[in-house]
C-alpha distance (Angstrom), angle and dihedral (degrees) to the residues before:
residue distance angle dihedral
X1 . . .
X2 3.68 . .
X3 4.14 110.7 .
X4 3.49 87.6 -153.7
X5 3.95 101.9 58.2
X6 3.81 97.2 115.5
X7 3.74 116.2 -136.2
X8 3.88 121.7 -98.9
X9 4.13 88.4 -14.9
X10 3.65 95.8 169.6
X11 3.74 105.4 51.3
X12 3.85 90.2 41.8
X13 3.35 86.6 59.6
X14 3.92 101.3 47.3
X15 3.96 90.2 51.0
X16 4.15 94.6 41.2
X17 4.06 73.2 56.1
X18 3.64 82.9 -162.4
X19 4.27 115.7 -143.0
X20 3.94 108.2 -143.1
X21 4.35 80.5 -126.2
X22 3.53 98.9 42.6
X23 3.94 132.5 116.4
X24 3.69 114.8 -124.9
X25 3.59 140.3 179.3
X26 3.58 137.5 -145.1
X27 3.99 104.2 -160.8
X28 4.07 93.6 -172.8
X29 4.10 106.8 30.9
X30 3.90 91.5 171.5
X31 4.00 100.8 152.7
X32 3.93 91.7 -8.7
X33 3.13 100.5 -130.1
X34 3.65 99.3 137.7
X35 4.01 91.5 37.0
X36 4.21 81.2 60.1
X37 3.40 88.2 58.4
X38 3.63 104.5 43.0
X39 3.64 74.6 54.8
X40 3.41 95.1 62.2
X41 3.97 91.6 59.9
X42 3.82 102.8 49.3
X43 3.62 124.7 87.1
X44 3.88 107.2 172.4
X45 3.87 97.8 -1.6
X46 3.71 126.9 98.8
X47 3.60 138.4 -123.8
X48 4.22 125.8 -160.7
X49 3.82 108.5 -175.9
X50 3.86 118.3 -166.0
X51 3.78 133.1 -153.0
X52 3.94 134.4 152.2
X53 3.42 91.7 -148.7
X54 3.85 113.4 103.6
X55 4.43 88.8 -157.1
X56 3.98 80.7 66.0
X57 3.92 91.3 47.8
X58 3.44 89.9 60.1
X59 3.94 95.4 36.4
X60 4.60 79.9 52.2
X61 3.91 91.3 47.5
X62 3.93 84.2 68.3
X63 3.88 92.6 62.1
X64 3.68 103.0 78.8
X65 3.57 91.0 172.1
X66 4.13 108.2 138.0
X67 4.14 82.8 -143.6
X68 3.82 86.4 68.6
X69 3.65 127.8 85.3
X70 4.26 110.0 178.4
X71 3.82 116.6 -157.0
X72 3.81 119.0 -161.8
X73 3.46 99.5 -141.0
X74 3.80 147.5 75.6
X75 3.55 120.4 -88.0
X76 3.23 93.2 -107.6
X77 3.49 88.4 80.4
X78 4.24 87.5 56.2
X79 4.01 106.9 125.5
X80 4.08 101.7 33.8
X81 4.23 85.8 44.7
X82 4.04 82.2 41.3
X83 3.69 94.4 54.1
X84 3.68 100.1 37.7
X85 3.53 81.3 64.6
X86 3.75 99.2 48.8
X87 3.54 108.0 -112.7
X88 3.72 109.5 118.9
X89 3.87 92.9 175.1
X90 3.64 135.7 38.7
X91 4.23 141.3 -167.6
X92 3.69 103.2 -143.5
X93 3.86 142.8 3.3
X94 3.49 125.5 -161.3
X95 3.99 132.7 -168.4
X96 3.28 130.8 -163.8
X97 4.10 108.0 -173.0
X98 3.40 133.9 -172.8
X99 3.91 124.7 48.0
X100 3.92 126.2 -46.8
X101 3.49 131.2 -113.2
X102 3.60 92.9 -121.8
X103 4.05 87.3 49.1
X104 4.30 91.3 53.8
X105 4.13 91.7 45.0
X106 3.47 93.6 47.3
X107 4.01 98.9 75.4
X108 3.94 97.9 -170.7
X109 3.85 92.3 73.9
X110 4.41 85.9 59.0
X111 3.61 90.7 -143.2
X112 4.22 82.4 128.2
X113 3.80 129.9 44.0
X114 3.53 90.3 -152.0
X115 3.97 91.6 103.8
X116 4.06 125.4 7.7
X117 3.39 117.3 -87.6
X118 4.03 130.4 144.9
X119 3.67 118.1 -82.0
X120 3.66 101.9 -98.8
X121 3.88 114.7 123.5
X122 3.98 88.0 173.0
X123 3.96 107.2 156.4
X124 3.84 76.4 -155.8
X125 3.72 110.1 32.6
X126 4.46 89.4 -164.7
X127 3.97 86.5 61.5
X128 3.62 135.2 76.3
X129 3.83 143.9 -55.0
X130 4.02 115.0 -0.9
X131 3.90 116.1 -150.7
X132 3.83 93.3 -97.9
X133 3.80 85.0 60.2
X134 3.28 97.8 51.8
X135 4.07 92.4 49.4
X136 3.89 86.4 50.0
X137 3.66 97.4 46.0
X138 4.03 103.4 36.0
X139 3.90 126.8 87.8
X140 3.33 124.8 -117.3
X141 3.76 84.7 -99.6
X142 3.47 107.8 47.4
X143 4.37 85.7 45.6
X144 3.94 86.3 57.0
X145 4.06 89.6 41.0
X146 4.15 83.8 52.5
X147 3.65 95.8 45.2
X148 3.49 100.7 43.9
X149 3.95 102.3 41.6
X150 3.56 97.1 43.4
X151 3.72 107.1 25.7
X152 4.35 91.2 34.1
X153 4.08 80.4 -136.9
X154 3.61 109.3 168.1
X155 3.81 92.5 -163.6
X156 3.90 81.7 57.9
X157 3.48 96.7 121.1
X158 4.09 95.8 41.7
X159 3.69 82.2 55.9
X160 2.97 107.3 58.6
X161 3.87 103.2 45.9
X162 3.90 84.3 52.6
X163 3.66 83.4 54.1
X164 4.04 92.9 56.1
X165 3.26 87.9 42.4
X166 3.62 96.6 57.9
X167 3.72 88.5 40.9
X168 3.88 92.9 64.4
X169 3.59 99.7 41.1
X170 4.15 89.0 58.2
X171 3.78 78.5 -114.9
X172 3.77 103.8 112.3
X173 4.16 107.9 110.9
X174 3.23 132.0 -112.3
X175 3.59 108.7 -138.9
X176 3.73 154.3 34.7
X177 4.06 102.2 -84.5
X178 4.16 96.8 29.8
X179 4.09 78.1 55.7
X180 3.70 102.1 50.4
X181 3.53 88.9 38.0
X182 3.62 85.9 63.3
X183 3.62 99.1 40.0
X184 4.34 84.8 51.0
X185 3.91 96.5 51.6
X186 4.35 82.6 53.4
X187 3.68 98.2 52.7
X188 3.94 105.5 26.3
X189 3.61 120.9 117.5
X190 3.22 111.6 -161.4
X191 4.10 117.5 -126.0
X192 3.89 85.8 23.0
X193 3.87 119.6 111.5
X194 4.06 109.4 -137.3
X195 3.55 109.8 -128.3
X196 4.09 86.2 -158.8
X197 3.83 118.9 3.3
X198 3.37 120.1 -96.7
X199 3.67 102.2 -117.1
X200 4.11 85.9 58.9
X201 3.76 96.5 89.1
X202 3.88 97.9 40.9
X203 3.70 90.8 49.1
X204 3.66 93.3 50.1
X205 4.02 91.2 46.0
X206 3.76 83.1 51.4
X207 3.52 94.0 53.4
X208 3.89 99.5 47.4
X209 3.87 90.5 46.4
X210 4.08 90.4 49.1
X211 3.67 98.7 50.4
X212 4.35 91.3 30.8
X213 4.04 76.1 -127.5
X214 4.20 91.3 174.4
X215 4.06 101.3 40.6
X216 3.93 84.2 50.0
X217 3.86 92.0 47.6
X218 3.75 86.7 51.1
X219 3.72 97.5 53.7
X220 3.92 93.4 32.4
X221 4.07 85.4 54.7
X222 3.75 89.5 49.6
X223 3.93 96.1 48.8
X224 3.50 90.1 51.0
X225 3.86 105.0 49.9
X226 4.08 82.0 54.4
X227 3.63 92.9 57.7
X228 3.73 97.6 48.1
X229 4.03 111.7 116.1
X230 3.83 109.2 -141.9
X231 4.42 108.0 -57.2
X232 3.62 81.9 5.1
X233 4.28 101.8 148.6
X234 3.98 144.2 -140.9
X235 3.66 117.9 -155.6
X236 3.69 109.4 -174.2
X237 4.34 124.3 -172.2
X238 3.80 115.1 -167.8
X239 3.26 131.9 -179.1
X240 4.32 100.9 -159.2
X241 3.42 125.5 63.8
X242 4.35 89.8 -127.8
X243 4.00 85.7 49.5
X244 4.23 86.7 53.4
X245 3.99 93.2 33.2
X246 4.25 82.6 62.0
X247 4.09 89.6 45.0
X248 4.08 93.0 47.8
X249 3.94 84.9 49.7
X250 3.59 103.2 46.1
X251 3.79 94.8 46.2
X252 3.96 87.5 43.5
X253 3.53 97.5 42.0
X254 3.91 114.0 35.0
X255 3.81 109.4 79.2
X256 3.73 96.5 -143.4
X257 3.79 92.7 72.8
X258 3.52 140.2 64.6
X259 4.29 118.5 -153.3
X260 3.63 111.6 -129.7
X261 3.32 86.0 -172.1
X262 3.75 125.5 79.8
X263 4.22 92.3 177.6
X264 3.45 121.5 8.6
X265 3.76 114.3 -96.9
X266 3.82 115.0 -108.9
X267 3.78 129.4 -160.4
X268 3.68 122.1 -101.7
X269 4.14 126.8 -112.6
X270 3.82 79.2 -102.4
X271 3.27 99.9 64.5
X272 3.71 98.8 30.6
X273 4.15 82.6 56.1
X274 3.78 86.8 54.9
X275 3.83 95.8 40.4
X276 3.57 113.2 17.4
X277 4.11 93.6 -175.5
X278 3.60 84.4 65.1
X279 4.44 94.4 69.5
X280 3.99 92.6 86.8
X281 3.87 90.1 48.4
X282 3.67 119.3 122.3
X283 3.75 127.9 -176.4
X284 3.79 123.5 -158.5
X285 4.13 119.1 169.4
X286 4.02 128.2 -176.9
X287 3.82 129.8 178.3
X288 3.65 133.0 -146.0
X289 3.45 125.8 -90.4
X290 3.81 119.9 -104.0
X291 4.40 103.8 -117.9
C-alpha cells in the first residue's frame, strides 16, 4: 500500500470547492498528500499547511512551491500563526485527525504495538508528557477516567489499578509490546477470537489524552469558523467516533455555518481495498453563512 494515498481525496475536494485564487489551509499536513493536491487546483491562491510534527517538516521542505506556506505547529495554533502571517480571512480549512500513516509505520514514536518502541505517542516528540508519563504520574482515577472516555474501555477501571499496581512494584513496562502484552493477558478470554486487540482502545485513549487531541480540535474548529470569508468551507475526516461527535456538533450547533452534510461521507470498498486505514474514516463539511 502506498503511505501516501490520502484519505477520501476526491470528496474533500468537491466540498473544499476549491477557487483557483483562493486561500486555503491544511490544519494537519502529515504526509501532504492532500495539501499536493489542493495544490494542484490553485492558480494564484495560497495554501499554509500546519503540523507539529518535525517528520512532516521535512516531508513540507520538499514542496518548493511559492503558493505554499508550512507552519510547524499544531492547528491549534491556527489564527495567531494565521495572522502573523497576514491573512485575516481564509476560503477553506481542512482537517485531517487522527494519526498518520507515516506516524503508525514508524515504530520509534510507540503510537503502534506492532514492533517495540518506548511509550511515547507524542504528535511532537520536543513537547510535553509521553504516555509512559502519564501512566506513572496519573491516579488510579484519572487512568480509568482516560481509558474509559477516550478509549470507551469497559475494563477501564481494572486497568488502571493493574497499572498502579505495576507502577509500585517497579514492574510497570517500558515500552509499546511489554505494554500491550500486559493490557492482552487482562482482557483475553480464552477460546474467543478478538475482533480488535485489546490493547487497541487503551492505546488510542493514551494517545488522545497525550497530545489533548479533542480540546485542541475544539478550539482549532472554533478558530477556523471565525476566519471563514463569506461560503468559505471546513471539511473535517476523523477517524473516532468523539473526534466526529465534536464535528456533527459544531456544524449543527454554531450559527455561522451551514452542514452540507446530512451523514458523514464514508469511503468506498474500493478504496478501503486500496487503503485499509481509511474504513473508520468519516467526512463531515459545513460552509459559512452568507451575513
Amino acid at each position: 500500500m502506498d503511505r501516501h494515498v490520502p484519505v477520501l481525496l476526491q470528496a474533500t475536494l468537491e466540498f473544499l470547492a476549491i477557487r483557483p485564487d483562493g486561500i486555503y489551509v491544511d490544519a494537519t499536513f502529515g504526509a501532504g498528500g492532500h495539501s499536493r493536491a489542493m495544490l494542484q487546483r490553485l492558480r494564484s491562491g495560497r495554501l499554509i499547511a500546519f503540523d507539529a510534527d518535525p517528520r512532516a517538516a521535512s516531508t513540507a521542505a520538499a514542496l518548493t512551491d511559492p503558493r505554499f506556506t508550512f507552519v510547524p505547529s499544531n492547528f491549534r495554533d491556527l489564527a495567531p500563526a494565521l495572522h502573523r502571517l497576514g491573512i485575516e480571512q481564509v476560503d477553506g480549512v481542512l482537517y485531517d485527525l487522527g494519526v498518520s500513516s507515516m506516524q503508525f509505520d514508524e515504530g520509534a514514536r510507540g503510537f503502534s504495538f506492532r514492533e517495540s518502541a518506548p511509550l511515547d505517542m507524542r504528535m511532537n516528540p520536543d513537547t510535553g508528557p509521553s504516555a509512559y508519563d502519564i501512566l506513572m504520574r496519573s491516579t488510579e482515577r484519572e487512568l480509568a477516567d482516560i481509558f474509559f472516555t477516550y478509549g470507551q474501555e469497559r475494563a477501564a477501571r481494572r486497568i488502571a489499578r493493574v497499572i498502579v499496581q505495576r507502577r509500585e512494584s517497579g514492574s510497570l513496562p517500558t515500552t509499546t509490546v511489554e505494554f500491550a502484552q500486559m493490557i492482552s493477558g487482562l482482557l483475553h478470554r480464552p477460546g474467543r477470537r478478538e475482533r480488535i486487540h485489546p490493547a487497541t482502545r487503551v492505546f488510542q485513549a493514551l494517545r488522545i489524552a497525550v497530545n489533548d487531541e479533542l480540546e485542541s480540535l475544539r478550539e482549532s474548529l472554533d478558530m477556523a469558523v471565525g476566519r471563514l470569508r463569506g461560503a468559505g468551507r471546513i471539511v473535517v475526516i476523523s477517524f473516532h467516533s468523539l473526534e466526529d461527535r465534536i464535528v456533527k456538533q459544531k456544524f449543527r450547533e454554531d450559527e455561522r455555518l451551514e452542514a452540507l452534510t446530512r451523514k458523514p461521507v464514508t469511503p468506498d470498498d474500493a478504496e478501503i481495498e486500496e487503503n485499509p486505514r481509511s474504513r473508520s474514516a468519516k467526512l463531515r463539511a459545513a460552509r459559512r453563512r452568507a451575513g
